[in-house]
C-alpha positions in Angstrom: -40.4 -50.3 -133.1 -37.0 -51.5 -132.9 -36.9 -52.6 -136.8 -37.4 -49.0 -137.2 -34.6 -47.3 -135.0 -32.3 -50.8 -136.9 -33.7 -48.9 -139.8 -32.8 -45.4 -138.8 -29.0 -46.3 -138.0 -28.6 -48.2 -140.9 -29.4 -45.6 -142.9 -27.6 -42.3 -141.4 -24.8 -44.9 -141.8 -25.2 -45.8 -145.5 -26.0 -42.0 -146.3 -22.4 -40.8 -144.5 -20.7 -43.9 -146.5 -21.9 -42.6 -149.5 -21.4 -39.0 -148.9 -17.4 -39.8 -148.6 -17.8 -42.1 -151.5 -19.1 -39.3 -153.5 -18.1 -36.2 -152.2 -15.9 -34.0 -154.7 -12.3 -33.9 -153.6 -10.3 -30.7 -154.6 -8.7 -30.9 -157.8 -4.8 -31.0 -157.7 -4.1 -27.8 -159.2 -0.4 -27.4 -160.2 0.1 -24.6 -158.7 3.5 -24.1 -160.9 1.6 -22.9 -163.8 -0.7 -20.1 -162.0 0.7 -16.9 -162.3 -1.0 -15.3 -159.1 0.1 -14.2 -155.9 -2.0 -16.6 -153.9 -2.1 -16.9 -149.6 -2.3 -20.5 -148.6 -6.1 -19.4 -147.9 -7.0 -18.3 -151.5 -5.4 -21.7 -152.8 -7.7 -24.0 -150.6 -10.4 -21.3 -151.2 -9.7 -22.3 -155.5 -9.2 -26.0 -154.9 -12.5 -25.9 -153.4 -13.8 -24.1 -156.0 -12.4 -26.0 -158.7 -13.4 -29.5 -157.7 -17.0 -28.0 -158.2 -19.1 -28.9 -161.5 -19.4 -25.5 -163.8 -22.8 -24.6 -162.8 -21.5 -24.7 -159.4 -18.4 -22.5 -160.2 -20.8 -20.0 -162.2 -23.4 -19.8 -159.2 -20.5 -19.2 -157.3 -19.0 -16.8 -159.2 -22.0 -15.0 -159.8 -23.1 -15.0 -155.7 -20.0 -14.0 -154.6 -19.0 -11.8 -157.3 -21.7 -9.3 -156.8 -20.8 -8.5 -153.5 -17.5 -6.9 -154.5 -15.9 -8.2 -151.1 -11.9 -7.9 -151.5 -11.5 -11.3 -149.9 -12.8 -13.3 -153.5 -11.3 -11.0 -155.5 -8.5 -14.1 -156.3 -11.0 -16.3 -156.8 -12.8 -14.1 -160.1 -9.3 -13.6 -161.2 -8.4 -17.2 -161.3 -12.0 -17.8 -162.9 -11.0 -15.6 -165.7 -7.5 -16.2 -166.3 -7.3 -20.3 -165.5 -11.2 -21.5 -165.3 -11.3 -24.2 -168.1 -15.1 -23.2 -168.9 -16.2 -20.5 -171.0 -19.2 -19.9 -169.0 -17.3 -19.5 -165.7 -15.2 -16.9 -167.8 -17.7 -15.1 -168.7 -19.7 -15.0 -165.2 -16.4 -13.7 -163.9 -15.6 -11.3 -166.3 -19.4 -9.8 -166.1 -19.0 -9.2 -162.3 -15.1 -8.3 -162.0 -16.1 -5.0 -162.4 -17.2 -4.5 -158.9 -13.7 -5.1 -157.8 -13.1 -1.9 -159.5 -11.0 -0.5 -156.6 -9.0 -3.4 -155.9 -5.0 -2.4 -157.2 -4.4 -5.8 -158.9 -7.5 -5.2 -161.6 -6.5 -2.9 -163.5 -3.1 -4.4 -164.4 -4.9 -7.3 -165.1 -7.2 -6.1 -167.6 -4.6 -3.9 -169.2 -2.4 -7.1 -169.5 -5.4 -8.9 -171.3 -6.0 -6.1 -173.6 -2.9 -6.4 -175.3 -3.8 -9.9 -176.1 -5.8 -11.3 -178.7 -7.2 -14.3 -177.1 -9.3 -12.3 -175.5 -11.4 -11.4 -178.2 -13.1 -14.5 -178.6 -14.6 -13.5 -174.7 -16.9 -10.8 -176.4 -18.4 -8.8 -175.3 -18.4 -9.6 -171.7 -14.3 -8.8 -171.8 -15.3 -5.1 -173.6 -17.4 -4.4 -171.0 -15.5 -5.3 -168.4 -13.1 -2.5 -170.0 -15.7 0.1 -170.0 -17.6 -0.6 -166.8 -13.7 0.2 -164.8 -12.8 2.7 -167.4 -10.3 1.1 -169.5 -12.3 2.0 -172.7 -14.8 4.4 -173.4 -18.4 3.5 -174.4 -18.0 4.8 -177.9 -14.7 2.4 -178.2 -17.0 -0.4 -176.6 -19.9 0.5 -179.1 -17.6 0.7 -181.7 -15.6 -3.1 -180.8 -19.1 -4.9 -180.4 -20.4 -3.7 -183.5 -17.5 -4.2 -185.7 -15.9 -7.2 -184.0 
């Protein structure tokens, strides 16, 4: 019985020794080339984020996105504008639309529009255009069928 409890401490302490040993740590982000009005708040919020592996960041972004709650609206934006995977891109940009009423979208997507970079994020950038009525659907028809 006691080899057992020995057991049981021994291994709570070995599993909390390797959960620090192996626990992401936030990714320094230099914050210097992020062109976002960020709280201290929505920074530790996207450090946290970012120290995640993609499918983590797209599950998240995907969760949280479809709620359309104000207070991740940052978060979607940095996932489009700075998320280093494509996939995380494209979560964000198929979900930003339920952020339609928040003021900072729409400058945001009008800024992208004028750039072509964006193209190569079809068609989930297009129909993030039409689903907050930046283009119609017969300009989005008219973009995903002729590039």
């Amino acid at each position: 019985m006691r080899g057992s409890v020995f057991y049981s401490i021994i291994g709570t302490k070995i599993k909390r020794m390797l959960n620090r040993l192996f626990r992401r740590k936030p990714k320094g982000i230099d914050w210097t080339q992020i062109d976002l009005e960020l709280t201290d708040s929505e920074k530790r919020q996207i450090e946290l984020f970012s120290a995640k592996s993609a499918d983590m960041r797209i599950k998240d972004v995907m969760i949280l996105g479809d709620t359309g709650d104000r207070k991740v609206f940052k978060l979607l934006q940095f996932s489009i504008l700075y998320d280093q995977d494509k996939n995380v891109n494209f979560a964000a940009l198929k979900r930003i639309h339920h952020f339609k009423k928040h003021p900072d979208l729409t400058p945001m997507l009008t800024d992208m529009k004028k750039q072509e970079k964006w193209n190569q994020y079809e068609p989930y950038f297009s129909m993030a255009l039409s689903r907050v009525g930046l283009i119609t659907i017969e300009e989005f028809e008219q973009k995903i069928n002729n590039g």
